[in-house]
PDB file of N, CA, C and O in Angstrom, chain B, residues numbered from 101:
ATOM      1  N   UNK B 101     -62.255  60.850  68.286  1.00  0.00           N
ATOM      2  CA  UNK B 101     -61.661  59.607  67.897  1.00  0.00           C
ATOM      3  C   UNK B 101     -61.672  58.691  69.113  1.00  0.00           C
ATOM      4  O   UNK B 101     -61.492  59.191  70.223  1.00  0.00           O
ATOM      5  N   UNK B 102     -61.841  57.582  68.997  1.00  0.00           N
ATOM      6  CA  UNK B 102     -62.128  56.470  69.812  1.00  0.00           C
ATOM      7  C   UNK B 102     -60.945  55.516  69.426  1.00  0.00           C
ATOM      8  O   UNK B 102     -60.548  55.219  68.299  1.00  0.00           O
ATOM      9  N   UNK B 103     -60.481  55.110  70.659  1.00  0.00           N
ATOM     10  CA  UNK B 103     -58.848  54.054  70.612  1.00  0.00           C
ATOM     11  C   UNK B 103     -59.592  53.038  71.331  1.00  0.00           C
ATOM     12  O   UNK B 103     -60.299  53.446  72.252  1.00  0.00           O
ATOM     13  N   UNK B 104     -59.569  51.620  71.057  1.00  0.00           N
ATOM     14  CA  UNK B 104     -59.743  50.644  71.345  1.00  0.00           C
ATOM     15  C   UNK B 104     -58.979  49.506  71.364  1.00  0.00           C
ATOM     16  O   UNK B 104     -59.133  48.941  70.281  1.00  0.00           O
ATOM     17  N   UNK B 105     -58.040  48.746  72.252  1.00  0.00           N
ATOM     18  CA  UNK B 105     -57.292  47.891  72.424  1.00  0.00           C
ATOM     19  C   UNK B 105     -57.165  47.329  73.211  1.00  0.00           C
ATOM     20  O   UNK B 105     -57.671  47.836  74.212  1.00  0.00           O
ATOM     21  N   UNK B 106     -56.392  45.801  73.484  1.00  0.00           N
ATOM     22  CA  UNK B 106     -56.629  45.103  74.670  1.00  0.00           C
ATOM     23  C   UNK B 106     -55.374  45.611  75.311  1.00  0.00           C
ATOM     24  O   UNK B 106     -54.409  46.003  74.653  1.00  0.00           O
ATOM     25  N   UNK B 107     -55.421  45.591  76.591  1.00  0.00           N
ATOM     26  CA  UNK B 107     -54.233  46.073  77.884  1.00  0.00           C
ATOM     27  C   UNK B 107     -52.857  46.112  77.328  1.00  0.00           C
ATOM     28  O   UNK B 107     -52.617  44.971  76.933  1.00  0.00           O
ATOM     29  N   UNK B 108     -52.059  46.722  77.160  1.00  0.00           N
ATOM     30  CA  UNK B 108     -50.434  47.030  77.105  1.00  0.00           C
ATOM     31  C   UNK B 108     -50.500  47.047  75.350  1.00  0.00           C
ATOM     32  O   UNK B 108     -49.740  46.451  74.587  1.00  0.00           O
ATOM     33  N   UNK B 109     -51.742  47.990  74.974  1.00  0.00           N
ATOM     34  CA  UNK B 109     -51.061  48.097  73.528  1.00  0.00           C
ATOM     35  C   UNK B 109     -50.926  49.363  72.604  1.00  0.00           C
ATOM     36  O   UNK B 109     -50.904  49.505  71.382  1.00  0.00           O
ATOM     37  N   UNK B 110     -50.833  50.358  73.832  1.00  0.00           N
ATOM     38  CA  UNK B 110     -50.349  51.456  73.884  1.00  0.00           C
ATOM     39  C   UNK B 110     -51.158  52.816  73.498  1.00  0.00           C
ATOM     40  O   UNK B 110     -50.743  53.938  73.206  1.00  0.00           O
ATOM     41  N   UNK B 111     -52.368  52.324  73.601  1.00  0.00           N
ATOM     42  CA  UNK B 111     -53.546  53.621  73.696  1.00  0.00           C
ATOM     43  C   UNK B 111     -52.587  54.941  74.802  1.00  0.00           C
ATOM     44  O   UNK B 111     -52.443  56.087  74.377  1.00  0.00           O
ATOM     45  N   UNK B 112     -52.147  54.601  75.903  1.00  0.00           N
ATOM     46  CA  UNK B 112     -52.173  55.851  76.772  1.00  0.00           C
ATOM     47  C   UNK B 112     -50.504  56.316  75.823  1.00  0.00           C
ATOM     48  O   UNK B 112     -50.259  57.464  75.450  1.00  0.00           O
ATOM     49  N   UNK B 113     -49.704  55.288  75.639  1.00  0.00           N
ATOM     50  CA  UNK B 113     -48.263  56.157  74.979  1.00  0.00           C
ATOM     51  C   UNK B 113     -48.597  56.772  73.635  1.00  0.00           C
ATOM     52  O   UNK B 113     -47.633  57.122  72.954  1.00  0.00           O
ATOM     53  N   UNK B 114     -49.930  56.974  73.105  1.00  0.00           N
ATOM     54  CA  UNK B 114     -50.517  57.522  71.629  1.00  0.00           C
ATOM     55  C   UNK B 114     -51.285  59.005  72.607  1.00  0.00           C
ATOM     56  O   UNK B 114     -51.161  60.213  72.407  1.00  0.00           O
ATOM     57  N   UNK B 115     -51.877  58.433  73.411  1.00  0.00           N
ATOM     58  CA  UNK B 115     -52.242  59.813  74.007  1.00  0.00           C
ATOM     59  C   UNK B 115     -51.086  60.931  74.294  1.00  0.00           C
ATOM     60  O   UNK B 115     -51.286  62.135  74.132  1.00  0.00           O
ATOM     61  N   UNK B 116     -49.946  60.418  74.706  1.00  0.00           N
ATOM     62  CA  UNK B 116     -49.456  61.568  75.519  1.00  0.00           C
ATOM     63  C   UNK B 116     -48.282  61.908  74.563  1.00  0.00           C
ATOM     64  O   UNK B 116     -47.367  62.703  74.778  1.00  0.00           O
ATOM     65  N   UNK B 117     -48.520  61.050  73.328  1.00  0.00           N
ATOM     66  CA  UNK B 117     -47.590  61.674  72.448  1.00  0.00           C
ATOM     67  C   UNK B 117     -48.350  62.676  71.852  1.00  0.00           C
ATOM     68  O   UNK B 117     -47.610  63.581  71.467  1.00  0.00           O
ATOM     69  N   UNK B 118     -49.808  62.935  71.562  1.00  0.00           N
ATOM     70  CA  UNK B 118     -50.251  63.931  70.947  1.00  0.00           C
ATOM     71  C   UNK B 118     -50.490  65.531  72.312  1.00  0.00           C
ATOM     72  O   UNK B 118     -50.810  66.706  72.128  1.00  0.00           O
ATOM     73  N   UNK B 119     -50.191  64.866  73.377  1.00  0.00           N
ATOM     74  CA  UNK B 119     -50.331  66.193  74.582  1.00  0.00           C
ATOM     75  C   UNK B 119     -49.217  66.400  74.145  1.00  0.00           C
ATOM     76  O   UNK B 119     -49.430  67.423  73.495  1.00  0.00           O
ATOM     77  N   UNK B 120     -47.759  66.089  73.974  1.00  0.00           N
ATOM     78  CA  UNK B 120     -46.406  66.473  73.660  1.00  0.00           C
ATOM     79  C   UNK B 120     -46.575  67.492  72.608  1.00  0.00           C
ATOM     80  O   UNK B 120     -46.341  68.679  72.832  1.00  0.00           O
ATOM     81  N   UNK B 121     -47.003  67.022  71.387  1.00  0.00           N
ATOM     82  CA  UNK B 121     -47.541  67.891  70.372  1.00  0.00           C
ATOM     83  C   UNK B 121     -48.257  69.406  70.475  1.00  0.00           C
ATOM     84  O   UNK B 121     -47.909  70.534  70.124  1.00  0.00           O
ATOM     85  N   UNK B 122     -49.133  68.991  70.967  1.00  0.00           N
ATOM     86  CA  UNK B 122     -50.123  69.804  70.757  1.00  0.00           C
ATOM     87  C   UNK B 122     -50.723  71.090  71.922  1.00  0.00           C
ATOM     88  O   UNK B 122     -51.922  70.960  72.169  1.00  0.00           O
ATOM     89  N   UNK B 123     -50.320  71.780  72.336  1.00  0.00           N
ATOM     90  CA  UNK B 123     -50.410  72.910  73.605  1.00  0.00           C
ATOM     91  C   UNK B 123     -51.652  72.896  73.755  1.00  0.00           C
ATOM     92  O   UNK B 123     -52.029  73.023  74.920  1.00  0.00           O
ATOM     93  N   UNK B 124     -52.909  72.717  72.493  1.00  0.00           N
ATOM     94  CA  UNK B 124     -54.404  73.323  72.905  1.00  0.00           C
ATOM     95  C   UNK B 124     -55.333  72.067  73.745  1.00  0.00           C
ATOM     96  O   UNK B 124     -56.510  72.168  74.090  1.00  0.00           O
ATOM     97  N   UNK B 125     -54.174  70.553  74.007  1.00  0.00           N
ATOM     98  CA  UNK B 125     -54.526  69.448  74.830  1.00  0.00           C
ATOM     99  C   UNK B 125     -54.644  69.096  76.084  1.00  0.00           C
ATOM    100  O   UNK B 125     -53.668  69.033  76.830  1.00  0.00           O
ATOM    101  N   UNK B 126     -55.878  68.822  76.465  1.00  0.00           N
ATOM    102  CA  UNK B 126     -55.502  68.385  78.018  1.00  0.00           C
ATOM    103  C   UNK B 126     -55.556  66.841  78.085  1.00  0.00           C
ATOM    104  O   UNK B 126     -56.034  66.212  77.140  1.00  0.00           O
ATOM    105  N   UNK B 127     -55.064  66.204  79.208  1.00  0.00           N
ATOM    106  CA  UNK B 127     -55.129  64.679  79.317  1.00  0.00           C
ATOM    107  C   UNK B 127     -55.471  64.559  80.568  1.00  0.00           C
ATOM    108  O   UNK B 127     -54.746  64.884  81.508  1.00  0.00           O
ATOM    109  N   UNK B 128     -57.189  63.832  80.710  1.00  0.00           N
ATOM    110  CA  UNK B 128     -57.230  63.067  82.005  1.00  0.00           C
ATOM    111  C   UNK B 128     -56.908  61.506  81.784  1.00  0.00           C
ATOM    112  O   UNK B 128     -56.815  60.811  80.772  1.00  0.00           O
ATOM    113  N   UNK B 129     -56.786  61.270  83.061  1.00  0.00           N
ATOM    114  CA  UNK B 129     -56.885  59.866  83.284  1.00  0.00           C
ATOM    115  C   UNK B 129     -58.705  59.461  83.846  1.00  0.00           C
ATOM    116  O   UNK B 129     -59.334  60.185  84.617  1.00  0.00           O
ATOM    117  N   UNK B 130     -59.105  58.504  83.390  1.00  0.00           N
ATOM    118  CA  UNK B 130     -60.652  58.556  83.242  1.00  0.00           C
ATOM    119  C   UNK B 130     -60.699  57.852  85.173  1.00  0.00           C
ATOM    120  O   UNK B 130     -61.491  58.340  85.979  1.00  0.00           O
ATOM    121  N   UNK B 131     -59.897  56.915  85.497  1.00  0.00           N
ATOM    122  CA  UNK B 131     -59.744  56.019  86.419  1.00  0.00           C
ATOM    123  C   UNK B 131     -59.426  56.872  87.816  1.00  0.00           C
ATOM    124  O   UNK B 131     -59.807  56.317  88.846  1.00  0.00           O
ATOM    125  N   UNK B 132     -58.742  58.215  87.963  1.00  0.00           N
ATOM    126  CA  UNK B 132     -58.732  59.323  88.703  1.00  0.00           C
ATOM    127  C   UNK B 132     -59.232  60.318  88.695  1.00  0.00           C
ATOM    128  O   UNK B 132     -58.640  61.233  89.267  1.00  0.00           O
ATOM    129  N   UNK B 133     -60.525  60.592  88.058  1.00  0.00           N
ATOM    130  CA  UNK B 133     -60.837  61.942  88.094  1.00  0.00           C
ATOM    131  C   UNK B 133     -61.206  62.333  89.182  1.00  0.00           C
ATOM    132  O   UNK B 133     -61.620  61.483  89.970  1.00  0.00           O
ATOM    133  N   UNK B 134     -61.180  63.742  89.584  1.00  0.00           N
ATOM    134  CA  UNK B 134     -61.288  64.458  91.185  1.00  0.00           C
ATOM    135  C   UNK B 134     -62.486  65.820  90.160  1.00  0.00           C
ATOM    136  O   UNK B 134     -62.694  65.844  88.947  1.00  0.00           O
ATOM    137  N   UNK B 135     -62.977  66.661  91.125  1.00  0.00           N
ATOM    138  CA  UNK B 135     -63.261  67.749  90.394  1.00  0.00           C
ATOM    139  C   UNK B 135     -62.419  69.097  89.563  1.00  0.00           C
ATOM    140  O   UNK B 135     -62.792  70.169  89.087  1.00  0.00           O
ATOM    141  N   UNK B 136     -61.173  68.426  89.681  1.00  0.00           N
ATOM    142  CA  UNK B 136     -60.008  69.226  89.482  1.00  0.00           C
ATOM    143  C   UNK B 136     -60.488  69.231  87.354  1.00  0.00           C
ATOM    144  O   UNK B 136     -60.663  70.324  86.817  1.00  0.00           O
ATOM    145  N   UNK B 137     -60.587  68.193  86.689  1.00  0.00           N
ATOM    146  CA  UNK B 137     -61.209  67.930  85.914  1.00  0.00           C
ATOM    147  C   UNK B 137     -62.166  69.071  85.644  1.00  0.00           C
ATOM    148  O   UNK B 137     -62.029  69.242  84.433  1.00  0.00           O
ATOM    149  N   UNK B 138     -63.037  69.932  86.064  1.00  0.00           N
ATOM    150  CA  UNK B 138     -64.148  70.683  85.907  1.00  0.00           C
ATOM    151  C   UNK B 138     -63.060  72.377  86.304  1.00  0.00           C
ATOM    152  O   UNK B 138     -63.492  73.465  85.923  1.00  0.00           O
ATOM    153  N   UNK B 139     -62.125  72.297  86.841  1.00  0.00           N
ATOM    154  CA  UNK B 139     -61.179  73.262  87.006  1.00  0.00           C
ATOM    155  C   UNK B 139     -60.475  73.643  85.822  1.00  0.00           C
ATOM    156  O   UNK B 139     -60.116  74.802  85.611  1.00  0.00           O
ATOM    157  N   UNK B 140     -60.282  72.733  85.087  1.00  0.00           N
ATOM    158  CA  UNK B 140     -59.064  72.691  83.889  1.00  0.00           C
ATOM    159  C   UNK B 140     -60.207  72.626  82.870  1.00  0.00           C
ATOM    160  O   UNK B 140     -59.730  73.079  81.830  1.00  0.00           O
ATOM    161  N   UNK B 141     -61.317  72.328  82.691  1.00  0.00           N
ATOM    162  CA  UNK B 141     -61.778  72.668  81.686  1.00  0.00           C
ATOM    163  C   UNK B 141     -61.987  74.284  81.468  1.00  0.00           C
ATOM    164  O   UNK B 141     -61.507  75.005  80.593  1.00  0.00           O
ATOM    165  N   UNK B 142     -62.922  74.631  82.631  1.00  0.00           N
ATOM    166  CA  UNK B 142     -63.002  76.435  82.814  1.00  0.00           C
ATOM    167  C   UNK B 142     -61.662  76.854  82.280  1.00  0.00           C
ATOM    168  O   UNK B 142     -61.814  77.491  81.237  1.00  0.00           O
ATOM    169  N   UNK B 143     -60.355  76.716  82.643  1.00  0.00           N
ATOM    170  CA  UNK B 143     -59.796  77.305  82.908  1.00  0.00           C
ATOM    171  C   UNK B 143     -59.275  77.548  81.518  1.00  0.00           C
ATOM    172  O   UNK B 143     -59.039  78.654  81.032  1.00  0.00           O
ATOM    173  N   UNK B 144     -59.191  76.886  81.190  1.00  0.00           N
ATOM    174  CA  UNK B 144     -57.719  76.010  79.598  1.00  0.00           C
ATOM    175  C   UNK B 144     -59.041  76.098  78.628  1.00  0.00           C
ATOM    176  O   UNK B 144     -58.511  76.300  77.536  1.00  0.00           O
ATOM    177  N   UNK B 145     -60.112  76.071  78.455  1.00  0.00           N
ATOM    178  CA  UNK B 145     -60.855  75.555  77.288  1.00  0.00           C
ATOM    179  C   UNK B 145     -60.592  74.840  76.402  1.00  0.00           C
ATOM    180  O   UNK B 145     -60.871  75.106  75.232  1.00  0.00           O
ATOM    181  N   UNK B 146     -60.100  73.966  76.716  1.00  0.00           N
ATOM    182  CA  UNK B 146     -59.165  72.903  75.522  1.00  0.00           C
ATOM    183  C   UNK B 146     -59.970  72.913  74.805  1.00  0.00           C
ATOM    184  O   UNK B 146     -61.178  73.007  75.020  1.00  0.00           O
ATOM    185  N   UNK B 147     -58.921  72.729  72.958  1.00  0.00           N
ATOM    186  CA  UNK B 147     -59.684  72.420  72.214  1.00  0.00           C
ATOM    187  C   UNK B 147     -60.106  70.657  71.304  1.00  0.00           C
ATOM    188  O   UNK B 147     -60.798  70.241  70.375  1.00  0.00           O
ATOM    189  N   UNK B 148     -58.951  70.036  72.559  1.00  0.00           N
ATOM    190  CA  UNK B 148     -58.693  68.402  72.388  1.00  0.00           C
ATOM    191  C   UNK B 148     -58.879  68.390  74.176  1.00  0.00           C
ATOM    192  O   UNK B 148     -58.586  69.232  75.025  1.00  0.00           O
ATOM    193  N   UNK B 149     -59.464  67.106  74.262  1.00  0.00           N
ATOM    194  CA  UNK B 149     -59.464  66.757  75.215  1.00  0.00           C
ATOM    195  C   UNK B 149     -59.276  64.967  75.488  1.00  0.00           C
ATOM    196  O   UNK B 149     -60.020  64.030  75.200  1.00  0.00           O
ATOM    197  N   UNK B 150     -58.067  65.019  76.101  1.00  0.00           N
ATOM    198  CA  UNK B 150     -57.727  63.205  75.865  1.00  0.00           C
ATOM    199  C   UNK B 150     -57.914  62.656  76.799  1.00  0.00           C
ATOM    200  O   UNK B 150     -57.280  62.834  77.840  1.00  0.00           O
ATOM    201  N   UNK B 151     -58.783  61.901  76.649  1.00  0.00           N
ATOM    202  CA  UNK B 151     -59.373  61.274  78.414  1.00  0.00           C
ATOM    203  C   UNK B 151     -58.985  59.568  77.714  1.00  0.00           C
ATOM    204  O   UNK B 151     -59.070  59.087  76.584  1.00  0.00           O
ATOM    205  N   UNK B 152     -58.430  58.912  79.385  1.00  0.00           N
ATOM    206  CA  UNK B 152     -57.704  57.242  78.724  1.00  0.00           C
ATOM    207  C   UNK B 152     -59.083  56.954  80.240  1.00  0.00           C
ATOM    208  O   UNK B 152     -59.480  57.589  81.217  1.00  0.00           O
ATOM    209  N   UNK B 153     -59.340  55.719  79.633  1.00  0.00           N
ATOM    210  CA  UNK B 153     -60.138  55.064  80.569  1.00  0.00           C
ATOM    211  C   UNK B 153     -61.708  55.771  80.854  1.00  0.00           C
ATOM    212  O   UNK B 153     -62.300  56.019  81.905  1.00  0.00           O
ATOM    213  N   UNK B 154     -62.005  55.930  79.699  1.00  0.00           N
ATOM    214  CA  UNK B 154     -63.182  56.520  80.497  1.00  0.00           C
ATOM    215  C   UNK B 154     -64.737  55.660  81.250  1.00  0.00           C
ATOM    216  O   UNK B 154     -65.656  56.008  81.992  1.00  0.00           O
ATOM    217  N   UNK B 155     -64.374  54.560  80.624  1.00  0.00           N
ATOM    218  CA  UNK B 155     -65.177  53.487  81.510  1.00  0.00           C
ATOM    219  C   UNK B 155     -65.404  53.801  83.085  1.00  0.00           C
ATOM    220  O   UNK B 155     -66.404  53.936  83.789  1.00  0.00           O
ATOM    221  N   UNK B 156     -64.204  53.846  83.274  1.00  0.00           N
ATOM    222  CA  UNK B 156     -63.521  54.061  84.496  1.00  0.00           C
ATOM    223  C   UNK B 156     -63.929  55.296  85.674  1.00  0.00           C
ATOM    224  O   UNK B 156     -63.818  55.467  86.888  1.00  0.00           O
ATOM    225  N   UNK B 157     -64.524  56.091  84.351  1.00  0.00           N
ATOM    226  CA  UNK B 157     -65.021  57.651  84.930  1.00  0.00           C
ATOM    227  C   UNK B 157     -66.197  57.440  85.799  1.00  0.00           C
ATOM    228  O   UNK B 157     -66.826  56.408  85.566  1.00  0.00           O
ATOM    229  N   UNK B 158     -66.599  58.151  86.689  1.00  0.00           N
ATOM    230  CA  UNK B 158     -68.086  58.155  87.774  1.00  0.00           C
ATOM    231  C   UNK B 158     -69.116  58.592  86.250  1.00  0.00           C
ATOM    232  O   UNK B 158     -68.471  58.344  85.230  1.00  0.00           O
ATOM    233  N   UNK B 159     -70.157  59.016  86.036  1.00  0.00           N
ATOM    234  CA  UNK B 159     -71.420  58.795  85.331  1.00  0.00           C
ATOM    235  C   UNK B 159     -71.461  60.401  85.319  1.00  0.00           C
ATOM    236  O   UNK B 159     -71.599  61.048  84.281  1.00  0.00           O
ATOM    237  N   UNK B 160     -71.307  61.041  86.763  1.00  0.00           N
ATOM    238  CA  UNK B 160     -71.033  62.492  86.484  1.00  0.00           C
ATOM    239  C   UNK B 160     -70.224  63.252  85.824  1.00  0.00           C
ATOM    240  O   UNK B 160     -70.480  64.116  84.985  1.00  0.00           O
ATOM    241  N   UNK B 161     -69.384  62.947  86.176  1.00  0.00           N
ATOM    242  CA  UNK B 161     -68.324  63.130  85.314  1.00  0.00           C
ATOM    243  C   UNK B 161     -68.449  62.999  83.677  1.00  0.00           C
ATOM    244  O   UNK B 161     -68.311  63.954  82.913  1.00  0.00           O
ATOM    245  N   UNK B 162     -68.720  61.715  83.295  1.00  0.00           N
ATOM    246  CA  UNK B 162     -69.251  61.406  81.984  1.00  0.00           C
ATOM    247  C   UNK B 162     -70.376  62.686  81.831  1.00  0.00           C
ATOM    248  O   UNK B 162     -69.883  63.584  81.148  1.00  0.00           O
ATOM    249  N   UNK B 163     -71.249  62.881  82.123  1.00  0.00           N
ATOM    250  CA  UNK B 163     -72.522  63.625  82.274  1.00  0.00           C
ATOM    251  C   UNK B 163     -71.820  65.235  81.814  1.00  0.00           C
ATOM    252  O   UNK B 163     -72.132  65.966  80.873  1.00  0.00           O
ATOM    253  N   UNK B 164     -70.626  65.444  83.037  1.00  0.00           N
ATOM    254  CA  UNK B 164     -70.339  67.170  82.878  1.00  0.00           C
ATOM    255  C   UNK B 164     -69.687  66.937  81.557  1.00  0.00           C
ATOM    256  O   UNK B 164     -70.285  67.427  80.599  1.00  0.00           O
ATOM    257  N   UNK B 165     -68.878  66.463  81.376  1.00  0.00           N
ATOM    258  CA  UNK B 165     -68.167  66.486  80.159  1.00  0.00           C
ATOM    259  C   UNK B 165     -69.069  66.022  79.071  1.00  0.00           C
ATOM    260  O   UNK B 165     -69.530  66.971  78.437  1.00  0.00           O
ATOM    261  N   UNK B 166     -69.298  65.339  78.832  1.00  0.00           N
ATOM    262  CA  UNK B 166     -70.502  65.483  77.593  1.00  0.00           C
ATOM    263  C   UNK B 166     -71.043  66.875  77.582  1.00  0.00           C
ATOM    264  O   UNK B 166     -70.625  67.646  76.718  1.00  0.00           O
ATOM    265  N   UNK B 167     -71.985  67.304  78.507  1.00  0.00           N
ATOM    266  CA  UNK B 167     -72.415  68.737  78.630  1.00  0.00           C
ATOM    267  C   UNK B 167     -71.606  69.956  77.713  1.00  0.00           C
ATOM    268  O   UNK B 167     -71.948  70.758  76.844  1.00  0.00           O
ATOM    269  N   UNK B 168     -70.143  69.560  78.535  1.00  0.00           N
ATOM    270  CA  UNK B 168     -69.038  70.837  77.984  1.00  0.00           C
ATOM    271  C   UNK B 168     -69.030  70.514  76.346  1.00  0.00           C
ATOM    272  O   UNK B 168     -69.334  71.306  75.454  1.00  0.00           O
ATOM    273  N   UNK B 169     -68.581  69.072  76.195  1.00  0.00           N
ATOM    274  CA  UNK B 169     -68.908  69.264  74.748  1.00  0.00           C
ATOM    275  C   UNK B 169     -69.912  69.806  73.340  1.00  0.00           C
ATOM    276  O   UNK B 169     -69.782  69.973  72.127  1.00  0.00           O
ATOM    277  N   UNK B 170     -70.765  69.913  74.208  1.00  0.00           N
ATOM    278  CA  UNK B 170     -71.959  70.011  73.364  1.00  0.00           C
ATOM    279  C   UNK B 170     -72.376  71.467  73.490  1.00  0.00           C
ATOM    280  O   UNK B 170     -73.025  71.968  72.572  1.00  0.00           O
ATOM    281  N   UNK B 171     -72.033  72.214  74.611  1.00  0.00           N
ATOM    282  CA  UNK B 171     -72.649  73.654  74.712  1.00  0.00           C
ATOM    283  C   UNK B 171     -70.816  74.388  74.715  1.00  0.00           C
ATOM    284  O   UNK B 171     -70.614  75.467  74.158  1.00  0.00           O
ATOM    285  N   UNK B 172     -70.006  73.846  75.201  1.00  0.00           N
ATOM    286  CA  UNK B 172     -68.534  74.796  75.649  1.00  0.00           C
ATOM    287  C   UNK B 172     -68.563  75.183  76.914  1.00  0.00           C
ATOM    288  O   UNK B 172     -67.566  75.745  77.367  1.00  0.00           O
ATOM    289  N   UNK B 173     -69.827  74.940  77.823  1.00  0.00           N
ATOM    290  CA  UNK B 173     -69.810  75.475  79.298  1.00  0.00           C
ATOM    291  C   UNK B 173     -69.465  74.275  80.582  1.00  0.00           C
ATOM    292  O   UNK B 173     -69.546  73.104  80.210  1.00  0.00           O
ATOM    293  N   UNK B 174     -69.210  74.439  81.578  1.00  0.00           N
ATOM    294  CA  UNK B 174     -69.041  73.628  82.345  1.00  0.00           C
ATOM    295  C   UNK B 174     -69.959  74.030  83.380  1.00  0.00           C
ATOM    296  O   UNK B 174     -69.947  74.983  84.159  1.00  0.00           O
ATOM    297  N   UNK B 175     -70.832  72.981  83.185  1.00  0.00           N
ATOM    298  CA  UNK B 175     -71.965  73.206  84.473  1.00  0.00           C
ATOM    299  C   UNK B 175     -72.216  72.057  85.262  1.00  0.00           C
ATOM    300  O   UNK B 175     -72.573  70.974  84.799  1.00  0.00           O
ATOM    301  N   UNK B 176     -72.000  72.338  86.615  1.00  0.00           N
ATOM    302  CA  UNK B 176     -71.613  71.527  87.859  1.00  0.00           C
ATOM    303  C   UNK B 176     -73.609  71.425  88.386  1.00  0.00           C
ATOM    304  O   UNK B 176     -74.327  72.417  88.511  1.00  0.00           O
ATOM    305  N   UNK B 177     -73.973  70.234  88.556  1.00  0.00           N
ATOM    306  CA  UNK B 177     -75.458  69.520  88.927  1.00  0.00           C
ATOM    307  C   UNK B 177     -75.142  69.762  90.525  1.00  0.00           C
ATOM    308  O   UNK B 177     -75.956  69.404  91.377  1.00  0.00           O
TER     309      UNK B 177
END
């Protein structure tokens, strides 16, 4: 699912109400990712993954995560 809205209209307080919910969720922030991101996927295998900002993300990043989606593995280039 794709959230689309202009600034302060509450995409990230919809995100973190469904991490509240839901235990099998992880939440990045797209605007900070570190490789810690590629840690928590291995680790957690989420089966939601809520990323806010992903514009925001480096291209690699975009790149690994697409990857994970499509196979379930996390493979570091």
């Amino acid at each position: 699912m794709l959230l689309i809205g202009a600034p302060a209209s509450s995409e990230t307080l919809f995100l973190m109400g469904i991490l509240d919910i839901r235990k099998d969720a992880v939440y990045f922030d797209g605007s900070n990712t570190t490789n810690r991101i590629l840690d928590v996927l291995k680790e957690k295998r989420p089966k939601i993954i809520l990323l806010n900002e992903i514009d925001k993300m480096s291209r690699q990043f975009q790149n690994q995560l697409l990857g994970f989606m499509r196979s379930g593995r996390v493979d570091v280039e």
